[in-house]
C-alpha positions in Angstrom: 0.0 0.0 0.0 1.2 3.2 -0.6 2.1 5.7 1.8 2.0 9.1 2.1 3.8 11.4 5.9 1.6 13.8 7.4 3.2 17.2 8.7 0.9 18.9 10.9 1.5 22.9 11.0 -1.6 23.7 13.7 0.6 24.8 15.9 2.6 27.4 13.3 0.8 28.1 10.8 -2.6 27.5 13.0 -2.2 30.2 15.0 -1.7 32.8 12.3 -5.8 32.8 12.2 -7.0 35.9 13.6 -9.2 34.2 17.0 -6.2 31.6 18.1 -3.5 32.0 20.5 -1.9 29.2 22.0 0.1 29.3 25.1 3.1 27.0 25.7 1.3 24.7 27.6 -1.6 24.4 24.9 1.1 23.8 22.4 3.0 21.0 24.6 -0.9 19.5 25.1 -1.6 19.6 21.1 2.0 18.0 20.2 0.8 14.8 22.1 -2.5 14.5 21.0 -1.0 14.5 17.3 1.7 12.2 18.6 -0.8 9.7 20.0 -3.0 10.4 16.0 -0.2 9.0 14.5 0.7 12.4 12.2 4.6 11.9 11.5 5.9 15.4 11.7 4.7 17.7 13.8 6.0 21.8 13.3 6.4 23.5 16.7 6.8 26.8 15.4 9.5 29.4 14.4 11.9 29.6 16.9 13.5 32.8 15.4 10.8 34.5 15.7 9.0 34.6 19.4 10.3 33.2 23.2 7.0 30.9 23.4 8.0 29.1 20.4 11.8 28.7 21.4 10.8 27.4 24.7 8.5 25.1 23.1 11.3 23.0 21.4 13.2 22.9 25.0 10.3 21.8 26.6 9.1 18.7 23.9 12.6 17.4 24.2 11.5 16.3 27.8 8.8 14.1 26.2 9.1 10.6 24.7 7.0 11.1 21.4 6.1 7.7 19.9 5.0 8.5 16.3 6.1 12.1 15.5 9.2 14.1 14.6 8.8 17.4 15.8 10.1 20.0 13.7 11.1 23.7 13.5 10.4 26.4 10.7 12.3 29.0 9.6 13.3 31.1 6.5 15.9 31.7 4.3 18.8 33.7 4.7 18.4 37.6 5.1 20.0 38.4 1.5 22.7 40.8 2.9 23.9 38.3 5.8 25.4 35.1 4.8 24.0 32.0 6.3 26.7 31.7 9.0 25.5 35.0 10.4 22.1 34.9 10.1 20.2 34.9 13.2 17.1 33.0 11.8 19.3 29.9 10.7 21.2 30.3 13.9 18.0 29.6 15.9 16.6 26.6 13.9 19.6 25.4 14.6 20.1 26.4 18.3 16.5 24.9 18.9 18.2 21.0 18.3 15.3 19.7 16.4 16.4 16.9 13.8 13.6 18.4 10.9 14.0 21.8 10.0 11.8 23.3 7.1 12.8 26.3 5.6 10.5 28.6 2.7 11.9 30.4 0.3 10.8 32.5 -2.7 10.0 31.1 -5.7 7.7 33.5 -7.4 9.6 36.5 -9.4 7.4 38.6 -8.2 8.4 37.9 -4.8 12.0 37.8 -5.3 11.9 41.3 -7.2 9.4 42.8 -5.1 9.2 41.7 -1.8 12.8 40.9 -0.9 14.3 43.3 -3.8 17.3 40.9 -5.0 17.8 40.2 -8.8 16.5 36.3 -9.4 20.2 34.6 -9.7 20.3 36.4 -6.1 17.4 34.5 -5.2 18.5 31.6 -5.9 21.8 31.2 -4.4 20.1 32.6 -0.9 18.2 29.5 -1.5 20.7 27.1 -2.0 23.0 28.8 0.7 20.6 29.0 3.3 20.2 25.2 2.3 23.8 24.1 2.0 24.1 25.3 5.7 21.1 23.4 7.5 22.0 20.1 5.2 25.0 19.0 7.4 23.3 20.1 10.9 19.8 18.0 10.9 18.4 14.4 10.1 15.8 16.0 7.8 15.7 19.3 5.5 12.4 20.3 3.9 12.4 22.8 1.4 9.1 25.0 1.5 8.1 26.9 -2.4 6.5 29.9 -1.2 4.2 30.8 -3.7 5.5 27.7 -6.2 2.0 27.6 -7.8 1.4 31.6 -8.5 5.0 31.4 -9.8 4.7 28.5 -11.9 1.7 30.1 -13.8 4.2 33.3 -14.0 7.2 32.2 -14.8 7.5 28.6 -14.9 11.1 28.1 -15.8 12.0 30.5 -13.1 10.1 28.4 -10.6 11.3 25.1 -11.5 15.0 26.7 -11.7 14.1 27.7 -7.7 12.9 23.9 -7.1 16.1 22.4 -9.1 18.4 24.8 -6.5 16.6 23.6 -3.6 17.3 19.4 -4.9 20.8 20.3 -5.9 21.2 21.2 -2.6 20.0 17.9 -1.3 16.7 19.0 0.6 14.8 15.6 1.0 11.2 17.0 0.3 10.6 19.9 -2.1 7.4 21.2 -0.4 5.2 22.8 -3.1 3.0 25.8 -1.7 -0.1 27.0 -3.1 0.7 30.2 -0.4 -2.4 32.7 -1.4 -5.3 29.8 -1.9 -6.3 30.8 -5.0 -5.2 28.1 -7.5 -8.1 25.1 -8.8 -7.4 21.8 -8.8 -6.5 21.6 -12.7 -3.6 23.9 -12.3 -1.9 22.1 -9.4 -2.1 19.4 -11.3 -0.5 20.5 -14.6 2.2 21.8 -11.9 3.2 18.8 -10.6 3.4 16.7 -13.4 5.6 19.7 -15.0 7.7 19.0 -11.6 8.0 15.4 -11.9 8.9 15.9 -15.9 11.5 18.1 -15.0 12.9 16.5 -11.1 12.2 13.1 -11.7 13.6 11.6 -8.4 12.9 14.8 -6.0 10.0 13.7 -3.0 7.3 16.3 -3.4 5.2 17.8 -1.0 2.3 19.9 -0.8 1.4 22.8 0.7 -1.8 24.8 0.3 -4.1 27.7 1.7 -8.1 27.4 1.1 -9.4 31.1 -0.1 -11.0 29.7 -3.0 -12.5 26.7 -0.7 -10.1 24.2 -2.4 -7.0 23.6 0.1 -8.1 19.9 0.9 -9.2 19.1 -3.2 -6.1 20.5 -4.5 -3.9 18.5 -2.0 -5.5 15.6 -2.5 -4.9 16.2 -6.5 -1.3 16.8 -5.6 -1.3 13.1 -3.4 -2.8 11.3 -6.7 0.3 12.8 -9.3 2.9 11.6 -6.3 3.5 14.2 -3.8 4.6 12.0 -0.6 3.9 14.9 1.9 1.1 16.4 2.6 0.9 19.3 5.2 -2.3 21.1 7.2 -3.4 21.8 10.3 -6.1 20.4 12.2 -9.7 21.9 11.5 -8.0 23.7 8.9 -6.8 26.8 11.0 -4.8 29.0 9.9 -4.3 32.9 8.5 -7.3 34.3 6.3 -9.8 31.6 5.2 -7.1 28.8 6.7 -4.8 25.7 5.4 -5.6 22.7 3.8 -7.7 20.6 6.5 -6.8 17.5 7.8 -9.8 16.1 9.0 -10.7 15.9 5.5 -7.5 15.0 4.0 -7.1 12.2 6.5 -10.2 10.0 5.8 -9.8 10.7 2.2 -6.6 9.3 1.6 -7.1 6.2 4.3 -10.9 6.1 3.3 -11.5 7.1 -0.3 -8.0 6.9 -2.1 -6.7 3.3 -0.3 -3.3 5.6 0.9 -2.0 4.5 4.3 -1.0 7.7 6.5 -2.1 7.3 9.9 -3.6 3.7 10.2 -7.2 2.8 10.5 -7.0 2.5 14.4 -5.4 6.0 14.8 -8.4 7.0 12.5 -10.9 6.6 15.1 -9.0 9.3 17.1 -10.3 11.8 14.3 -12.6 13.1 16.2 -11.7 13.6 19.6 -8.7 15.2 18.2 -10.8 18.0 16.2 -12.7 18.4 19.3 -9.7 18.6 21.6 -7.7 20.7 19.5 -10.5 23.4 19.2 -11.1 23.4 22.9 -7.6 23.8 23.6 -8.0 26.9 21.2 -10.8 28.2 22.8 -13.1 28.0 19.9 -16.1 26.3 19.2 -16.3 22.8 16.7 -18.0 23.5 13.6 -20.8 21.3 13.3 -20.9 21.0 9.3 -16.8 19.9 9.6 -17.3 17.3 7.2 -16.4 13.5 9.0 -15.1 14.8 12.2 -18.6 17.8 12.9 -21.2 17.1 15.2 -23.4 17.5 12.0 -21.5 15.1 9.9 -23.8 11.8 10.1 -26.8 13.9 11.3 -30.1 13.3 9.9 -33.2 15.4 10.2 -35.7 14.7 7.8 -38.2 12.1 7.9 -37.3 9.9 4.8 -33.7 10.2 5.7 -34.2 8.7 8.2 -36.5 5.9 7.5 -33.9 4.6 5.0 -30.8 5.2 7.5 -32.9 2.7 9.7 -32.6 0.0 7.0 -28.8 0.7 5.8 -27.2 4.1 6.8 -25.0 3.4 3.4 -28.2 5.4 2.2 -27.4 8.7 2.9 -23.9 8.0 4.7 -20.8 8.0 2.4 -18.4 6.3 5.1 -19.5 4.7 8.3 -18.9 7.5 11.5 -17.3 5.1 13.9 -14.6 4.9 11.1 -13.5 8.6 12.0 -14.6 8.4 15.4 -17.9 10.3 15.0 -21.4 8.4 15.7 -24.6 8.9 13.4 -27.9 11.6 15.0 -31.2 12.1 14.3 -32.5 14.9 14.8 -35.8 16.0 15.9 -37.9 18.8 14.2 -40.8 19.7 12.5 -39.7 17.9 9.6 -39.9 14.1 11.4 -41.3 11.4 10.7 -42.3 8.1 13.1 -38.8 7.1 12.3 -36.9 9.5 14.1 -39.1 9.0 16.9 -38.7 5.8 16.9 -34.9 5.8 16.3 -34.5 8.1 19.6 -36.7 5.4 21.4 -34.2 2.6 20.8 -31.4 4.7 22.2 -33.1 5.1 25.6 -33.7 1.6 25.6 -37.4 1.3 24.1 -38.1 -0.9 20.9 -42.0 1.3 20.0 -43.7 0.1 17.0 -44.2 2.7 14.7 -48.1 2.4 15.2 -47.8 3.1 19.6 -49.5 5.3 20.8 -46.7 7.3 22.3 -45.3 7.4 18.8 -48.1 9.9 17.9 -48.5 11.6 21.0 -44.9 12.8 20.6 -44.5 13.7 16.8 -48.1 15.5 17.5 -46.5 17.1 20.4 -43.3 17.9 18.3 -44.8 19.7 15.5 -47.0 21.7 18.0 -43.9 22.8 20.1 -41.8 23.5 16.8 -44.5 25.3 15.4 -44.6 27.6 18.7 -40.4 28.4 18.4 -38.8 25.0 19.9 -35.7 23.6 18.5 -35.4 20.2 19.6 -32.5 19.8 16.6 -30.1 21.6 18.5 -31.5 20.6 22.1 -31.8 16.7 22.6 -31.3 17.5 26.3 -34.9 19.1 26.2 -36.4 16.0 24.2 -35.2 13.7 26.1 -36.6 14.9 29.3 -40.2 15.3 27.1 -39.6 11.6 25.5 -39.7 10.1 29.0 -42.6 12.8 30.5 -44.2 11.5 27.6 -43.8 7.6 28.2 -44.4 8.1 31.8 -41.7 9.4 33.9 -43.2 10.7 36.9 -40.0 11.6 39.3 -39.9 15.2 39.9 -36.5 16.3 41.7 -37.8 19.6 42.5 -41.1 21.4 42.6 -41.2 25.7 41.8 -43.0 27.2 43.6 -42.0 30.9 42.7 -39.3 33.4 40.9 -38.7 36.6 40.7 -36.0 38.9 38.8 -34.8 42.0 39.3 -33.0 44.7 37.3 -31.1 47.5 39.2 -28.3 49.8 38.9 -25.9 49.8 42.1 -24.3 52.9 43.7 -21.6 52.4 41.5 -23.7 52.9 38.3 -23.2 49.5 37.4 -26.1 47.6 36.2 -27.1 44.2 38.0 -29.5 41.4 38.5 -30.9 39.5 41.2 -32.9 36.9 41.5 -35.3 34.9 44.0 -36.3 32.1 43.7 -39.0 29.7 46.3 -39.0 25.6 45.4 -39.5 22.3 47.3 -37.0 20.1 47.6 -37.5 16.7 49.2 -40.8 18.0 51.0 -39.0 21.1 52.2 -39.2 24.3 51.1 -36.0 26.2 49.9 -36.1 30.2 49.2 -32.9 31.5 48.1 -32.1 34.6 46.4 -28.3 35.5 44.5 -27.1 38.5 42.3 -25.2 38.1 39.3 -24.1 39.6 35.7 -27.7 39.4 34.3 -30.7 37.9 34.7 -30.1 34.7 33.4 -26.9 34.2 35.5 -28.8 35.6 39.1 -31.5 32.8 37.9 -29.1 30.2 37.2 -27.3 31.1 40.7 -30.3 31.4 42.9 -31.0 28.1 41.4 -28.3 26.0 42.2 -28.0 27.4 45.8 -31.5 26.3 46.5 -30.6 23.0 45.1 -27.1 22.4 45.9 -27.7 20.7 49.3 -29.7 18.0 48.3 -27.4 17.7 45.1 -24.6 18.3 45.7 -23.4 17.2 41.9 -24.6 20.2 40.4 -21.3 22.0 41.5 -19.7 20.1 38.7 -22.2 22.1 36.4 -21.3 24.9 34.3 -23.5 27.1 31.5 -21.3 27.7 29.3 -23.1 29.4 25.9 -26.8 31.2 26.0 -28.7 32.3 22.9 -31.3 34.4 22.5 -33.3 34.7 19.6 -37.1 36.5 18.4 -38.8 33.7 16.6 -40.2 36.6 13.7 -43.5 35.1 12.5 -45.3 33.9 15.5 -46.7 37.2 16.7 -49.7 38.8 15.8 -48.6 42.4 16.7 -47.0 43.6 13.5 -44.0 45.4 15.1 -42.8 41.6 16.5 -42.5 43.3 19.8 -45.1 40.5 21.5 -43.1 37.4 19.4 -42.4 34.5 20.5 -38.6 34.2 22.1 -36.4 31.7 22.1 -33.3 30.9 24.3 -31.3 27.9 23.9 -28.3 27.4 27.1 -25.6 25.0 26.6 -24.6 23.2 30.2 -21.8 20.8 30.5 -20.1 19.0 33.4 -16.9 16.7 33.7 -18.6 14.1 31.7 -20.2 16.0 29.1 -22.2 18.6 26.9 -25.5 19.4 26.9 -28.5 22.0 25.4 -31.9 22.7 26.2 -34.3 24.9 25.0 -37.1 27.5 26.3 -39.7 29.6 24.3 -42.1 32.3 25.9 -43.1 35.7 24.9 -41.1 36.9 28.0 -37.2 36.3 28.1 -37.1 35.5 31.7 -39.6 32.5 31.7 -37.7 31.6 28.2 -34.7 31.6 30.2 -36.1 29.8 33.3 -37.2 26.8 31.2 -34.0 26.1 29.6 -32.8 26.4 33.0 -34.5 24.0 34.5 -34.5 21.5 31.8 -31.0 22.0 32.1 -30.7 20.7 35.8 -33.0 17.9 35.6 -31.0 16.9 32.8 -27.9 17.0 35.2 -29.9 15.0 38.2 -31.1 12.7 35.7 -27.9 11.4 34.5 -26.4 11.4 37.8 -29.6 9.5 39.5 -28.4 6.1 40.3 -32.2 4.9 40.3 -33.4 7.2 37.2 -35.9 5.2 35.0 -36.0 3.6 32.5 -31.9 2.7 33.1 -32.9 -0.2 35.0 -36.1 -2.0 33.5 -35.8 -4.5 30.5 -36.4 -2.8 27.1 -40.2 -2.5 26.0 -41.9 -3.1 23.3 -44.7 -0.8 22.5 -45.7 0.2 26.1 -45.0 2.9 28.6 -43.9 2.7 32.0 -43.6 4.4 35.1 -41.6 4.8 37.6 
């Protein structure tokens, strides 16, 4: 089987997007998780250029990393120093990493322009800058800024700047597509004009996606023999990003039959993407394609119904081979079959002609129709799928709330809340401020609960969304609409949304709240129903 190396630059080229910054401990955390992925080179930074990157390559040296190589990035000489006394090839190598990749310009425009040498003076800063790395690392990777733009150029000028680069024996001529705008035709003519000309030079690839093309245009670049292929996890990176290896991953091991990380690493695709954006403080993208929560999700009725029979129906590769699992979603666009698909996983086999099958699709369409999302709140339908089948427990009863808006002596504004409930017979009346309304709720809340569960301290909210569901009031200036408030919750364990919908924002707010929580008690109630009955087949029962 063919193979093809992986060279991860999340944690360089990554961070040149606008909304990341990594610390040095993020980066030392996202070097093991791509160690234990199976990628095979894994670029730390540029140690020339910033003290959190030098650090980092003292710091990884104090690891035992079983698949990757790490390796640092750099540039080529500064073309009035020569490469003895440049301070950039000094640090790459000062930093001790065995792979050092290096760019260079191999554009005219570039060379002319940017750096202001004539083009024989870019060339021999390329092979200079070159000749002095070769003797002082195990590897040497030669980066073509801008090959592609220069090929369409000046072609013979660009290959000249790729046949400097071999001469000077890097071991992978990387091939960089630097401003994302070339299609998939012209990196292909490219290469082949590469391989005509360097017939036994290891290609690379390299690519940006502004034209929405980074992963096609290195997976073209794969099929005409490039051996390396480099990215960055979620496809981060500066402007609209790099070439994204969750895709290019399950492509080549899935699609293409091209052995890079194995098929058991595979199943780490997912927790990877996940981890590596909540390392960076961003959300997942749910429509990532393989590794989003979106990816196998299915909403609409006959989707469903044949996903049921054979999810090779509307499923082009089976999740669990990336690590992801198949949804279905619930909306006003279900049929019996999602209901009934959510039934089996909470343990209940329902014919498709039960009783509670109705009574919840009925119910579904007439909460949807009112501004519920159950699509993006399974939390919330899961508590009304087992209301509906019978569930009777009730961990708390309200008994009142009450908000309040003020401004303090210090002219800042403020909320507080009170709230009255019974808890296990007794009656709890609690009141807490906080930054808004929805935070004094959630507060006053939890205090009143917190004694007779104590597991809610592991709880945190951490996003809230309000929107006006436009169309559901009669008053034509929307100011009486519907409102909708969805509040994601998650603990040590896991993730969770629920939904609320009211004409007021507070009461919106309240019951997102509280299906929040009794999500929360649910999962951690060592007698919750239906966990411990046999499965059922077309009947409810109660606890």
């Amino acid at each position: 089987m063919r193979q093809v190396a992986i060279y991860d630059t999340t944690l360089r080229d990554g961070t040149q997007a606008e909304e990341i910054h990594l610390t040095l401990e993020d980066k030392l955390r996202i070097a093991l998780k791509l160690d234990e992925l199976g990628i095979h080179y894994i670029e730390g930074g540029w140690p020339g250029s910033n003290p959190t990157d030098k650090q980092f390559f003292k710091d990884i040296r104090s690891y035992e990393l079983k698949n990757a190589k790490v390796a640092a990035f750099g540039s080529t000489r500064n073309a009035k120093l020569a490469p003895e006394k440049d301070p950039n090839l000094k640090a790459l190598v000062d930093c001790k990493a065995r792979v050092l990749t290096i760019f260079g310009k191999t554009w005219d425009l570039h060379a002319t322009k940017a750096l202001g040498v004539s083009l024989d003076e870019n060339l021999a800063i390329i092979g200079d800058s070159l000749g002095f790395l070769r003797p002082r690392c195990a590897e040497l990777f030669f980066d073509a800024e801008h090959f592609f733009d220069g090929f369409a150029a000046n072609p013979e000028y660009a290959l000249a700047c790729l046949g400097r680069s071999f001469e000077a024996k890097a071991d992978v001529l990387v091939l960089c597509d630097t401003n994302g705008g070339r299609l998939p035709h012209e990196i292909g003519t490219a290469v082949e004009a590469v391989r005509t000309a360097l017939p036994k030079a290891r290609l690379g690839i390299h690519c940006h996606n502004d034209c929405e093309l980074a992963v096609a245009n290195s997976l073209e670049a794969v099929r005409l023999g490039a051996e390396q292929v480099q990215g960055t996890i979620n496809g981060y990176g500066e402007r609209c990003g790099n070439a994204n290896l969750c895709s290019i991953i399950p492509n080549l091991e899935a699609k293409l039959g091209i052995e890079c990380i194995g098929p058991e690493n595979l199943k780490k695709l997912t927790n990877t993407a996940h981890f590596v954006s909540e390392t960076a403080n961003l959300r997942p993208f749910l429509r990532q394609p393989f590794v989003g929560g979106s990816a196998f999700a299915h909403k609409g009725g006959i989707h469903v119904h044949a996903v049921l029979k054979d999810s090779r129906t509307y499923e082009h590769v089976e999740p669990e081979l990336v690590g992801n699992k198949q949804r279905v979603l619930l909306s006003d666009l279900a049929g019996r079959s999602n209901i009934m698909f959510k039934a089996k996983q909470y343990g209940y086999d329902l014919d498709k002609e039960d009783p509670s099958v109705q009574d919840l699709l009925a119910e579904l369409k007439n909460r949807e129709a009112r501004g519920y999302d159950y699509s993006v709140a399974e939390a919330s339908y899961e508590i009304l799928f087992f209301r509906t089948m019978g569930w009777s427990k009730r961990y708390f009863q309200l008994i009142n709330f009450r908000v309040l808006d003020a401004t303090g002596p210090d002219g800042e504004p403020f909320s507080e809340a009170t709230v009255m409930l019974k808890v296990r017979g007794e009656v709890e009346h609690t009141a807490s401020t906080g930054h808004g309304p929805v935070n004094a709720l959630d507060m006053a809340l939890r205090r009143a609960l917190l004694p007779a569960y104590p597991s809610l301290a592991e709880m945190r909210l951490l996003d809230f969304k309000v929107r006006v569901m436009s169309g559901t009031s009669r008053d034509t200036g929307g100011t009486a609409s519907f409102v909708r408030v969805l509040i994601e919750s998650g603990d040590k364990n896991e993730r969770w949304t629920t939904v609320g919908v009211s004409h007021n924002i507070i009461e919106a707010s309240w019951q997102a709240l509280v299906d929040s929580i009794n999500y929360k008690l649910f999962k951690d109630d060592p007698q919750k129903w239906p966990a411990q009955n046999p499965k059922v087949k077309g009947k409810k029962k109660n606890s």
